[in-house]
DRENTORZA-409571 format. One record per residue: residue number from 1; x, y, z of N, C-alpha, C, CB in turn. Coordinates in steps of 0.001 Angstrom, whole numbers. Atoms other than C-alpha are relative to their C-alpha. Glycine has a CB too. Layout:
<pts>
PT|num|n_c1|n_c2|n_c3|ca_c1|ca_c2|ca_c3|c_c1|c_c2|c_c3|cb_c1|cb_c2|cb_c3
PT|NUM|X|Y|Z|X|Y|Z|X|Y|Z|X|Y|Z
...
</pts>
This chain:
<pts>
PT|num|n_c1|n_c2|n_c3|ca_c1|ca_c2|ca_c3|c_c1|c_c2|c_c3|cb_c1|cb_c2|cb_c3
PT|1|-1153|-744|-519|-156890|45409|67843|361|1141|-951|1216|-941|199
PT|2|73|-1619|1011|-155961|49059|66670|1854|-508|-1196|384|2337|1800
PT|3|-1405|286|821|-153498|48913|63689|1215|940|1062|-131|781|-2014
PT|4|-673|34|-905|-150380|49435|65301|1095|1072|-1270|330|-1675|760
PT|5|-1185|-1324|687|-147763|52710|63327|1257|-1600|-366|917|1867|1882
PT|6|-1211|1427|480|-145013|50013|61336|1416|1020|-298|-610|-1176|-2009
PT|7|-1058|-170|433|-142018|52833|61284|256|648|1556|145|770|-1461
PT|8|-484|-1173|-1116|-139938|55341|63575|927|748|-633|693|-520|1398
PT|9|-1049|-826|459|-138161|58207|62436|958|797|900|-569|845|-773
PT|10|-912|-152|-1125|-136806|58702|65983|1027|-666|498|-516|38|814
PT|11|-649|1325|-121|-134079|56384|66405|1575|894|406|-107|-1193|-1704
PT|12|-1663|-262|291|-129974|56970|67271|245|-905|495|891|1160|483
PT|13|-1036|1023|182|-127102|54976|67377|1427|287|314|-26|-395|-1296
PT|14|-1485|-88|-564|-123260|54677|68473|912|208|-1691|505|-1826|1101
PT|15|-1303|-19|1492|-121611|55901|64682|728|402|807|-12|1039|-1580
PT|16|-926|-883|193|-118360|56735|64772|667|158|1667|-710|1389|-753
PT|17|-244|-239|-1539|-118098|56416|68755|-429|1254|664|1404|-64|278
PT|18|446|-1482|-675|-120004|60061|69216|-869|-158|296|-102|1193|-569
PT|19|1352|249|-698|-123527|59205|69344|-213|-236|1070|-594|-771|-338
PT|20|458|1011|-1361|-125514|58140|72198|-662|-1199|-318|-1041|684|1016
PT|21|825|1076|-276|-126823|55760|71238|538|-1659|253|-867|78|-1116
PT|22|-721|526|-243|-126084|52258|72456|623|-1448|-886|-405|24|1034
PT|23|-678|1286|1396|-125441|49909|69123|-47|844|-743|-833|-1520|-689
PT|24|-733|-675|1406|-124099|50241|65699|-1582|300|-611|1266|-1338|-1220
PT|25|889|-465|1116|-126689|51746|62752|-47|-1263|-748|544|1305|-897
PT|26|569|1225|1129|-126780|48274|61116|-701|-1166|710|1330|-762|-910
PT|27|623|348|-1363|-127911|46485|64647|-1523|894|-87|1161|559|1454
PT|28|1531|-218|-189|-130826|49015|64607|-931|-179|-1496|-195|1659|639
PT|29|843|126|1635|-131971|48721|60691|-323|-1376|277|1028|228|-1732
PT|30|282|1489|-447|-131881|44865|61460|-663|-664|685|619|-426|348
PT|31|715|-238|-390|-134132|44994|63563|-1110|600|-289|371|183|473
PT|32|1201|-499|837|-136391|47198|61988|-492|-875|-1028|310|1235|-675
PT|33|796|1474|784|-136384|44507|59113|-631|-924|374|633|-800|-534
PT|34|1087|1402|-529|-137903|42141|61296|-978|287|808|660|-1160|844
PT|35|1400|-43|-57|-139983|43899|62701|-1203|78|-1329|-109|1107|785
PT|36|370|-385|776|-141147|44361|59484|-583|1472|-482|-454|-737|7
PT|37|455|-1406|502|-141454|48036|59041|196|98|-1569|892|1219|750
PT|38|-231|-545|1193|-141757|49725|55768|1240|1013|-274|-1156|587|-273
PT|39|-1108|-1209|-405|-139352|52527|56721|545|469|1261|-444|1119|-371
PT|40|-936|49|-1022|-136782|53331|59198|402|1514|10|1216|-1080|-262
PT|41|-882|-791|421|-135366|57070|59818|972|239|1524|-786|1341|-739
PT|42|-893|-193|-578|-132094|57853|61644|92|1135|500|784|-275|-523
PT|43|513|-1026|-516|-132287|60631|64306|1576|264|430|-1321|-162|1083
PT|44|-1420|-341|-1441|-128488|61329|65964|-306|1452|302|2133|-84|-606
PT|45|46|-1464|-211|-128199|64441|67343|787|1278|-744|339|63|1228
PT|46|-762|-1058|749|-127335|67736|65831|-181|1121|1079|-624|395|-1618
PT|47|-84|-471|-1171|-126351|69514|68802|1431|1417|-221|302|-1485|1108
PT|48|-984|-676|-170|-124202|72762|68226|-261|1306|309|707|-121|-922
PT|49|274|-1496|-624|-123556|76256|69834|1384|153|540|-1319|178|1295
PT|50|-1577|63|-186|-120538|78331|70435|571|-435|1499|595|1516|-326
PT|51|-191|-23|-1446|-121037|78082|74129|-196|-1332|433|-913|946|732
PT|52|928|1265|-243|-122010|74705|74141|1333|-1024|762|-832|-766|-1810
PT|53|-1112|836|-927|-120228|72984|77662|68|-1230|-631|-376|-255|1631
PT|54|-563|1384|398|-118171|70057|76802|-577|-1097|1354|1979|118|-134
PT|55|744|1126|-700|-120612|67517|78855|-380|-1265|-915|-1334|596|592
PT|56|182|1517|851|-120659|64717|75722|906|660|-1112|-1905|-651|-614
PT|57|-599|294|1670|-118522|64050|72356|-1052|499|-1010|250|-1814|-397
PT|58|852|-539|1147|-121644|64994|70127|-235|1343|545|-1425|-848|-355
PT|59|-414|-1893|-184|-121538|68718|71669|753|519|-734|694|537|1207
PT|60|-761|-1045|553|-120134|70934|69597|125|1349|-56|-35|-121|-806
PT|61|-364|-1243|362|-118574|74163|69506|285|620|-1102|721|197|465
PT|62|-442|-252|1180|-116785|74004|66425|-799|-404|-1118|1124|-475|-79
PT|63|698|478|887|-118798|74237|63474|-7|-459|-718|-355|265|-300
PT|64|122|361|1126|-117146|73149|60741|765|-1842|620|855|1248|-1266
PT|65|-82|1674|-98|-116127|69620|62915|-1696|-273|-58|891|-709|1754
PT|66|1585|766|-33|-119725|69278|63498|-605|-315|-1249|-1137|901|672
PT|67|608|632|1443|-120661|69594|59619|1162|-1097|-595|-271|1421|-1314
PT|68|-358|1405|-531|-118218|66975|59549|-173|-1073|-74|-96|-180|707
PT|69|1019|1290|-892|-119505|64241|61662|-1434|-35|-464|-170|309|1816
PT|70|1310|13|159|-122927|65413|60400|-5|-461|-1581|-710|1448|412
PT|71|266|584|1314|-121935|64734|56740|558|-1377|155|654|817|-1234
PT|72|145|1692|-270|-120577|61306|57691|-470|-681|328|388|-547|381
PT|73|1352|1275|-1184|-123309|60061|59743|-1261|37|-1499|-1175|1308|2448
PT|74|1280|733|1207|-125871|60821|56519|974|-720|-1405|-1348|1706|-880
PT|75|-227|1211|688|-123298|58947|54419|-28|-1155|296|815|-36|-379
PT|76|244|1569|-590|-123315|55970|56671|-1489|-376|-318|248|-131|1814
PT|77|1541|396|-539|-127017|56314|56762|-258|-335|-1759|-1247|1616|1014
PT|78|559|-2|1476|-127358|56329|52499|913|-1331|-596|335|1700|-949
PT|79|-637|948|9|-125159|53719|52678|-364|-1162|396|784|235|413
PT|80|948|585|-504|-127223|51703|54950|-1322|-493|-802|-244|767|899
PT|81|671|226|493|-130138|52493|53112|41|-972|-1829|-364|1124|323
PT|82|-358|581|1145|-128618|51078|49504|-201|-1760|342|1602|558|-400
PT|83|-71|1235|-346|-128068|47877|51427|-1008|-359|479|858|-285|678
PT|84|913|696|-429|-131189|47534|52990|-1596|-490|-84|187|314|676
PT|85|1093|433|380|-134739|45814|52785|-628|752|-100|-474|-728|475
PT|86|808|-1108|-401|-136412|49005|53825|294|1187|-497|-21|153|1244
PT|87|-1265|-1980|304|-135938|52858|53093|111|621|1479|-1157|1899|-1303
PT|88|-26|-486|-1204|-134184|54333|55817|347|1674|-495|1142|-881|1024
PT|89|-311|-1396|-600|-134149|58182|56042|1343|665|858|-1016|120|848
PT|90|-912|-350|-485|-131746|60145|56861|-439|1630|475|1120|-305|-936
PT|91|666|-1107|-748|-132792|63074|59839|1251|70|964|-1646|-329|737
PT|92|-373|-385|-1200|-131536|64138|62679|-1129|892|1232|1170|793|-431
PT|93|972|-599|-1045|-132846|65504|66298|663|1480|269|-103|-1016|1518
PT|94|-966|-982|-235|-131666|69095|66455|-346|981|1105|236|698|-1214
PT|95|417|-794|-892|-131676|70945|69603|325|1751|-453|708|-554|1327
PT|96|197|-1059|617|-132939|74061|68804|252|1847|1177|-1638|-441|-618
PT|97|-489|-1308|-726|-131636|77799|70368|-748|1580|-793|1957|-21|-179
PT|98|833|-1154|580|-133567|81271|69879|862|1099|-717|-828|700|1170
PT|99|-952|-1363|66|-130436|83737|69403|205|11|-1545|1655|-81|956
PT|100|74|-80|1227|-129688|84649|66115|1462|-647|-703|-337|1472|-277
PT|101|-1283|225|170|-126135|83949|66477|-157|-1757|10|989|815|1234
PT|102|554|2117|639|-127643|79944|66679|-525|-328|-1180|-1365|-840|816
PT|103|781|232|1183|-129726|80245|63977|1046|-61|-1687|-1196|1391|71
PT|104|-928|-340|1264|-127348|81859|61693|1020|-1501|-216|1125|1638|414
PT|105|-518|980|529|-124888|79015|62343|-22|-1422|-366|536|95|339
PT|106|1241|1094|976|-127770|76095|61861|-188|256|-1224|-1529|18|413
PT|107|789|-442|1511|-129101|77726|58586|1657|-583|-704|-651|2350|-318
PT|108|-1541|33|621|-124837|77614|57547|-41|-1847|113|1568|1066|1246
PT|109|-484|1335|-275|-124541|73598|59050|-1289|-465|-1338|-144|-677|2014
PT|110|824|692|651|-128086|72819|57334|433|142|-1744|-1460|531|468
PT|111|-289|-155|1568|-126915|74290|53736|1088|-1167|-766|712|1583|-182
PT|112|-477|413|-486|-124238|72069|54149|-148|-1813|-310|-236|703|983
PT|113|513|1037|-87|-126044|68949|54650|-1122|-625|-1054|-354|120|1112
PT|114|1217|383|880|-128524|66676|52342|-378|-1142|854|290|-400|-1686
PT|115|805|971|-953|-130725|64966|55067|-1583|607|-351|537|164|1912
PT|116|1183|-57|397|-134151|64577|54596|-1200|507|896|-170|-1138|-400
PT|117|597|-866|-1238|-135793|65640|57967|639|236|1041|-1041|-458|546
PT|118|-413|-311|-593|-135509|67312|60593|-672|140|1683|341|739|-728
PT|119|316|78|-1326|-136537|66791|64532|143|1123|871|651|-923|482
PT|120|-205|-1016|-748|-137041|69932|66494|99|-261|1575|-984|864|-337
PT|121|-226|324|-1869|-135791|69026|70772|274|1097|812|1329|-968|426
PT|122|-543|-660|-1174|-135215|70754|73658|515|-1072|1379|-1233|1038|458
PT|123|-111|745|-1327|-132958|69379|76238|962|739|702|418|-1521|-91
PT|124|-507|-1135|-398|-131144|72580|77357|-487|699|1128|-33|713|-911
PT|125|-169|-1234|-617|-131492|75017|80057|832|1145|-408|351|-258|1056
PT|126|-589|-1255|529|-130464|78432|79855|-137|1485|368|-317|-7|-1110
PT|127|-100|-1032|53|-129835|81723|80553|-504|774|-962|884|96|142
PT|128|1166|-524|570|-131366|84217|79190|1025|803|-1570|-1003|1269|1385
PT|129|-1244|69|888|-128403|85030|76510|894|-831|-369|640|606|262
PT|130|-760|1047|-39|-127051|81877|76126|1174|-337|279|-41|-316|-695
PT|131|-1700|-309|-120|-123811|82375|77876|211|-1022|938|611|1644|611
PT|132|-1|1379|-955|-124954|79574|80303|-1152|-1114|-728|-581|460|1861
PT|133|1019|1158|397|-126042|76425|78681|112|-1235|683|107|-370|-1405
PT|134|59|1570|-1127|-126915|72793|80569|-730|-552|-197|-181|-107|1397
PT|135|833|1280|113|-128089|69683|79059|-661|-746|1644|1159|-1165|-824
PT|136|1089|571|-1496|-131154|68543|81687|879|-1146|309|-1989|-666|-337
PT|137|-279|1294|-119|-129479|65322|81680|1451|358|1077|212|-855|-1667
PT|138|-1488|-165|-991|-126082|67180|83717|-530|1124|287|1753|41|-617
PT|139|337|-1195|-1025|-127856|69582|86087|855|-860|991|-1856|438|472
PT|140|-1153|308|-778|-125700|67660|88404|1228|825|520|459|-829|-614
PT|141|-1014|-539|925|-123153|69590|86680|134|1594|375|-473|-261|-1627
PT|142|179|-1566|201|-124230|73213|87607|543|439|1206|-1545|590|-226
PT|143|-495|-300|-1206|-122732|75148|90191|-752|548|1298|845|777|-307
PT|144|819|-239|-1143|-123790|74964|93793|-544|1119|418|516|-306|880
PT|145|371|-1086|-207|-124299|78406|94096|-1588|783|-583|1111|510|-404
PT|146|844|142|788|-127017|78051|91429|-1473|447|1071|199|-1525|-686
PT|147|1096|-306|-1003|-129950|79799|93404|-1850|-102|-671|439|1739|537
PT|148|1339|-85|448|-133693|79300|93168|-531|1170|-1015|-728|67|1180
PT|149|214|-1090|824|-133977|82293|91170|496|121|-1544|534|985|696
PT|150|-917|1|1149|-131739|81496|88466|-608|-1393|-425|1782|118|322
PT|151|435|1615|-87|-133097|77883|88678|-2003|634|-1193|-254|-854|2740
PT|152|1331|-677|1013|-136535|79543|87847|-247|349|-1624|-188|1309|475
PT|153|36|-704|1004|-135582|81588|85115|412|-1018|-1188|841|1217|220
PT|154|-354|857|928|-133468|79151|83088|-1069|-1378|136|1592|-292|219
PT|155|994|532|-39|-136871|76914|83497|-1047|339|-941|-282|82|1052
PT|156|1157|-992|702|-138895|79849|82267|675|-364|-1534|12|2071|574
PT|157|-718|-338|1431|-136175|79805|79212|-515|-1254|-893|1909|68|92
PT|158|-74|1165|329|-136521|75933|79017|-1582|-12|-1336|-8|-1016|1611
PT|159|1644|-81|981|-140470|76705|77545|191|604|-971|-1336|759|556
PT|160|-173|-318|1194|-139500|79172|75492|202|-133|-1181|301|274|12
PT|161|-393|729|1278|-137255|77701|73659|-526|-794|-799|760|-558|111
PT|162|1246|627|711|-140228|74926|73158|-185|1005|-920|-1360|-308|890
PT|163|1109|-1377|1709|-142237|77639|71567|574|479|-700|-857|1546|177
PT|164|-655|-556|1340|-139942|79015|69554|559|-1054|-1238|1293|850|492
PT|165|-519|1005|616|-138808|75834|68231|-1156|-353|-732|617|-1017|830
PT|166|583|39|755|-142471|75181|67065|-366|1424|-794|-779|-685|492
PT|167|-217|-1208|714|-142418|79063|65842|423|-234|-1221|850|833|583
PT|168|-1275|-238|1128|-139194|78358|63853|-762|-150|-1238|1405|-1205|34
PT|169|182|313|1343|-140610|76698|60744|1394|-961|-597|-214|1496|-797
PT|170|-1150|1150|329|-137291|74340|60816|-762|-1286|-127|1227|-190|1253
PT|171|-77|1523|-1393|-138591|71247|62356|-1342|-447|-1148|-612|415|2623
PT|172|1189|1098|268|-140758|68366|60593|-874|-228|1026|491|-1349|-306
PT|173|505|288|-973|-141840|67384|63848|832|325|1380|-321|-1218|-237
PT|174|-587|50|-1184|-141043|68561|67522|-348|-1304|897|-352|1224|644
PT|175|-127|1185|-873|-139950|65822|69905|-375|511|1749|1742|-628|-229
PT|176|607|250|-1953|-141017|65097|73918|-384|1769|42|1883|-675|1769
PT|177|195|-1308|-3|-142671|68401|74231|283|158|1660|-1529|468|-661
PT|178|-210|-472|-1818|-142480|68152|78338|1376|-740|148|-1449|-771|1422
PT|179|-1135|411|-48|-138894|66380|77842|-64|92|2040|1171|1068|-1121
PT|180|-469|-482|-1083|-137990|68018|81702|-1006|-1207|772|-168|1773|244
PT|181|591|951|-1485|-140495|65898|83366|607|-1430|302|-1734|-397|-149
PT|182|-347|978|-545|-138767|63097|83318|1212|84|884|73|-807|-876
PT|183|-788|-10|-871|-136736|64423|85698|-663|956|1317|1285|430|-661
PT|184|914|-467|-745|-139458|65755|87523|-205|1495|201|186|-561|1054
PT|185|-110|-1081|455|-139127|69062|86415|-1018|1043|-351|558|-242|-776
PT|186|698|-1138|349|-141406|71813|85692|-2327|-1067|336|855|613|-2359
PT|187|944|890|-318|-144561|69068|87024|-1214|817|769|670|-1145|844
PT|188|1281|-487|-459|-146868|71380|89105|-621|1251|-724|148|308|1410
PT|189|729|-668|933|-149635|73773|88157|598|1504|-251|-1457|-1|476
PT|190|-260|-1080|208|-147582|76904|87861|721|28|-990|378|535|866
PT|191|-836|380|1446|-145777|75662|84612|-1198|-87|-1082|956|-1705|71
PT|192|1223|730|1393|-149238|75057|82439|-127|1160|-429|-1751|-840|321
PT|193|81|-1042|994|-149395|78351|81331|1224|186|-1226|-71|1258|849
PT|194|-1420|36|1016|-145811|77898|79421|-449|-637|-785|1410|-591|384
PT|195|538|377|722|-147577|75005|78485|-1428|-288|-1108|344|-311|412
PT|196|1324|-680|1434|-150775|76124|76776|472|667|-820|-1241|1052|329
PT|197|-473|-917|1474|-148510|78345|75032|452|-565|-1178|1139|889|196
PT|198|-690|833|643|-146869|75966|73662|-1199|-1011|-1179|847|-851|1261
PT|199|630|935|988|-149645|73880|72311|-1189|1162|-1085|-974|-1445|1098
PT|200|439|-856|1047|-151535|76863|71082|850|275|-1220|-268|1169|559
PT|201|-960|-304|920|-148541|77333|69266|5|-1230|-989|1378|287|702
PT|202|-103|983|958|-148419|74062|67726|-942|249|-702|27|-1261|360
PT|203|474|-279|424|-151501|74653|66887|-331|751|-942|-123|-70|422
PT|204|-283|-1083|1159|-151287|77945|64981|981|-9|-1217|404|1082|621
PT|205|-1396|-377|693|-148271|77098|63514|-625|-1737|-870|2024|192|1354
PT|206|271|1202|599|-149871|73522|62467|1429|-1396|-108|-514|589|-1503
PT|207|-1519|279|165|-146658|72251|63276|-128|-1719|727|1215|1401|1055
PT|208|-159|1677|-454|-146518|68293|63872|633|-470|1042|642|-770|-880
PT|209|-654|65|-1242|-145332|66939|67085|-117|-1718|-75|-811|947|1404
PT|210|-588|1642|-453|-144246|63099|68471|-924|-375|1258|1939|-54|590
PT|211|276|617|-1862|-146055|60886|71211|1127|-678|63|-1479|-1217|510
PT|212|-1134|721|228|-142699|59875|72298|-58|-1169|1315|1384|1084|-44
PT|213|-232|904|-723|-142927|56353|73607|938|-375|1456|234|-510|-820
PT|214|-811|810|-832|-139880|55927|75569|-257|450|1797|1665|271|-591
PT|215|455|-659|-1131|-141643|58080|78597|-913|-941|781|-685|1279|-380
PT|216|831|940|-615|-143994|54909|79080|1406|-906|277|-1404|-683|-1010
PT|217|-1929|927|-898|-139751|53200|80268|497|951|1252|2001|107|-1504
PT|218|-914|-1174|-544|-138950|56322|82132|-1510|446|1605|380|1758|-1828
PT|219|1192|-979|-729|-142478|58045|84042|-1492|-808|-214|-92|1775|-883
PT|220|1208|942|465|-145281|55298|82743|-829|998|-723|-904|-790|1284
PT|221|777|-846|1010|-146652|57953|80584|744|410|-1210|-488|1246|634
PT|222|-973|-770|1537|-145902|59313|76969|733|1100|670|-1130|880|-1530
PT|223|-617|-1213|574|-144203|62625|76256|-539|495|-1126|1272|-163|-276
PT|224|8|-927|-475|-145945|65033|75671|-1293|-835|1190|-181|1330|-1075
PT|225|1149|494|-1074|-149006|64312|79161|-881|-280|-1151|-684|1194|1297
PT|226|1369|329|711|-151992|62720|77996|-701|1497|-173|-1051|-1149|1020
PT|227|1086|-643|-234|-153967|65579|78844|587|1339|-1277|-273|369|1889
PT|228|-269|-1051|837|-151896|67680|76415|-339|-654|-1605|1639|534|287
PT|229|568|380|1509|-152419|65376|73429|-1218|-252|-211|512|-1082|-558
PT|230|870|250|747|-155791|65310|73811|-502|1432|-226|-880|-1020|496
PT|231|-277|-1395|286|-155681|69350|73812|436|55|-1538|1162|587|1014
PT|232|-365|-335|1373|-153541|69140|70598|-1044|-855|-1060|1662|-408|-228
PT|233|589|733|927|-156166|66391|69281|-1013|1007|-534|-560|-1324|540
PT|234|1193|-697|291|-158961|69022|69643|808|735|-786|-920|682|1099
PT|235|-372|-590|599|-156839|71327|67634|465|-559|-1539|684|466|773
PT|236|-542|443|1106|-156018|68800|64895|1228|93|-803|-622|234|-541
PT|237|-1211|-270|382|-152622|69319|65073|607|-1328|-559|742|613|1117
PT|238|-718|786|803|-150632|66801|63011|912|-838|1057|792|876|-1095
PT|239|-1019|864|-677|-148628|63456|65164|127|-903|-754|-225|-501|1264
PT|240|-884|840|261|-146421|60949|64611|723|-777|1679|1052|917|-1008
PT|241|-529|773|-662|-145362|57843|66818|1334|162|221|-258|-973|-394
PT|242|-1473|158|-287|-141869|57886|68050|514|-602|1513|598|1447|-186
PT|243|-190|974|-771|-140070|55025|70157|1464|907|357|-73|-1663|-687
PT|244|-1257|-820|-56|-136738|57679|70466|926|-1267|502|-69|1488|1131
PT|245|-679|938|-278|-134895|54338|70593|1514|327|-210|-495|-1038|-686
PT|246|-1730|-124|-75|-131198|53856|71835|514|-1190|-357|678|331|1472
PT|247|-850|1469|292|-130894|50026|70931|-920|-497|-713|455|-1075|1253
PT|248|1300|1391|428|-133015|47380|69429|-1169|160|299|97|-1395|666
PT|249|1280|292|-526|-135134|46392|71842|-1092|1378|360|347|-845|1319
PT|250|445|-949|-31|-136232|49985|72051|-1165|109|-1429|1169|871|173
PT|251|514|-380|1807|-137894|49907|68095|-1395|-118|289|523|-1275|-1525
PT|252|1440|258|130|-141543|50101|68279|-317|22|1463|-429|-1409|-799
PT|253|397|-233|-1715|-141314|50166|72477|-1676|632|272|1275|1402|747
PT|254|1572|-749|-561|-145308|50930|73683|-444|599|-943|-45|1110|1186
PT|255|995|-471|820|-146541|51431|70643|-1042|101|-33|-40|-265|-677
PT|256|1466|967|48|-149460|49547|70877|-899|892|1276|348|-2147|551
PT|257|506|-531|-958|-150107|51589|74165|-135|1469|-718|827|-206|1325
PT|258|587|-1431|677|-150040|55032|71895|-828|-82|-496|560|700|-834
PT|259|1033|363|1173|-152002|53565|69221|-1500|320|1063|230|-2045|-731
PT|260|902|-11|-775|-154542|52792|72033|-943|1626|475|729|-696|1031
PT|261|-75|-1045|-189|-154273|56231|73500|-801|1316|-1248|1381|-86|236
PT|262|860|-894|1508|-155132|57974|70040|-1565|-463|-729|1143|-252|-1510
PT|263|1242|374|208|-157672|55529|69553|-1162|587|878|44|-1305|85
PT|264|896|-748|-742|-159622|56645|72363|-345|1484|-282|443|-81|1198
PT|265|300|-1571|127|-159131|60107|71311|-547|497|-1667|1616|875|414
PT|266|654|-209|1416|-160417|59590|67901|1273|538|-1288|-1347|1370|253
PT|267|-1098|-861|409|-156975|61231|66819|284|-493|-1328|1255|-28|944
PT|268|-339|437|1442|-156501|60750|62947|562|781|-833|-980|-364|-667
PT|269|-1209|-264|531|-154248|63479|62120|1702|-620|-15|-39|1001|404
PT|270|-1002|145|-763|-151199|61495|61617|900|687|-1274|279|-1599|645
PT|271|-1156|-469|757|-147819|62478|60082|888|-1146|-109|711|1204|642
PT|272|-1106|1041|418|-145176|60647|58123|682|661|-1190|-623|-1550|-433
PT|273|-683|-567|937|-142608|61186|56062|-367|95|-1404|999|-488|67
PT|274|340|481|837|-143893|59234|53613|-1421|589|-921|28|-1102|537
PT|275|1073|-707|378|-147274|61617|52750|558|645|-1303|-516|990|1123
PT|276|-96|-734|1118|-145464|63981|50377|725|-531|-739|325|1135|104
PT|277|-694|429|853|-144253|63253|47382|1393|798|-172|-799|-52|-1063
PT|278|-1595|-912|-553|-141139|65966|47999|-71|-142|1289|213|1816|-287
PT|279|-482|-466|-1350|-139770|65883|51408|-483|1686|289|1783|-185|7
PT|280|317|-1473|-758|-140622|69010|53630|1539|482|-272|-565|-53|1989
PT|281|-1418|-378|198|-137946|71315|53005|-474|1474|1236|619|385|-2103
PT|282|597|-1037|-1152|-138587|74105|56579|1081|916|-794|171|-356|2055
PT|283|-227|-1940|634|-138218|77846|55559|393|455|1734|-2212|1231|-913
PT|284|-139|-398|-998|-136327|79530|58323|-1053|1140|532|1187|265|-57
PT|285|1113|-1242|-550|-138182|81792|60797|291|916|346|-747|-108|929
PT|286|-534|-1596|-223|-137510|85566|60486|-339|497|1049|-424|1007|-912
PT|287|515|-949|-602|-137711|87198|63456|1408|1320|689|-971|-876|1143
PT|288|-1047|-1022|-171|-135729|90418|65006|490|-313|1165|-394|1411|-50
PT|289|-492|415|-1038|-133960|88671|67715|906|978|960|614|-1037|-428
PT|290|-1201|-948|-600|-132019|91052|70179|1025|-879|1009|-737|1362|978
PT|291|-1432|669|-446|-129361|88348|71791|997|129|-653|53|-1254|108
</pts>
């Protein structure tokens, strides 16, 4: 049987009553101890923008509540780790925005902060200036008037933002690279050109990416398609396992079915935190943004 990945650095939790996730941070380490992992890292979200609709408690507008909540969640987490069998990490998943006016006030939250990695996501739609933003998860949410055309475009944006997110040079590892499909979203063949861009990009950029388990609970397949990780295998782009667990029983979820998956594909670039002897520290990515 294929050795089986013994950590996850994808994980959140209910601190503080903001998270999503659905138990406490000492419920999911406790678990991790028995499964016996070596290491544990803590993912909540780092979710901020000025425009950013009030559709959850971890949204933020205001920046200096968000650094905040973001410096109390990695004291809980170093706090955690003192107490526990394992080393747990302290990361976050940060949904990432192209404008400069995002960047600028990430680079300000990250200075800010002493967390050890960092998770590059997309779970946004968007306009093409960010003056309309909409977590995939509350398209519900959007107004009926919302026409196929606009539907398109903030689709088109949805890729972008991918690619720019492996562009950036923030991100340890980008998470669910096709996120949208599990809502059946961007699924036929007139979307694969967004997505070749995207993995060329990983590629060029050597930039590490997630098979994120919890898509074999959701669609019976990972995140990102098979057919794309074995694209990024030929490219020797750099992965890492991730169970993006919300509880417990989530910790290690279909591992054994990735493992498999990579086995077949010969895939032996992997990534972990644990490789360098310094943490990755990401160099922002200069570019001349006109938003």
């Amino acid at each position: 049987m294929t050795k089986v990945q013994n950590f996850s650095l994808h994980t959140h939790n209910n601190a503080f009553g903001i998270f999503d996730g659905h138990t406490s941070p000492q419920e999911m380490v406790k678990r991790a101890e028995e499964l016996g992992w070596t290491h544990m890292g803590i993912s909540n979200h780092m979710v901020w923008h000025p425009n950013m609709p009030s559709q959850h408690k971890m949204l933020f507008r205001d920046i200096n509540q968000a650094i905040d909540i973001y410096k109390r969640n990695i004291d809980l987490i170093r706090e955690l780790d003192s107490q526990s069998k394992i080393k747990i990490y302290a990361g976050f998943e940060v949904d990432f925005f192209p404008s400069k006016q995002w960047r600028d006030g990430f680079e300000k939250i990250c200075k800010s902060l002493d967390y050890d990695y960092l998770i590059g996501a997309t779970h946004f739609i968007r306009n093409d200036d960010e003056s309309m933003l909409c977590n995939i998860y509350y398209m519900n949410q959007l107004p009926s008037e919302t026409s196929s055309t606009q539907m398109q475009n903030y689709m088109k944006n949805y890729w972008l933002t991918n690619i720019e997110a492996a562009k950036s040079g923030y991100f340890d590892f980008i998470a669910h690279l096709d996120y949208c499909s599990i809502f059946n979203l961007c699924t036929t063949p007139e979307w694969d050109d967004y997505k070749w861009q995207l993995i060329e990009t990983l590629s060029e950029k050597h930039q590490p990416y997630e098979i994120n388990t919890s898509g074999y609970r959701r669609i019976n397949r990972p995140h990102p398609a098979p057919w794309m990780i074995k694209e990024l295998c030929k490219r020797n782009v750099p992965v890492v396992i991730s169970d993006d667990a919300h509880e417990p029983s989530h910790l290690g979820y279909a591992f054994q079915e990735a493992e498999n998956l990579l086995s077949e594909l010969n895939y032996s670039n992997r990534w972990d935190i644990k490789k360098d002897a310094e943490l990755h520290v990401p160099q922002p990515y200069k570019h001349a943004w006109n938003l």
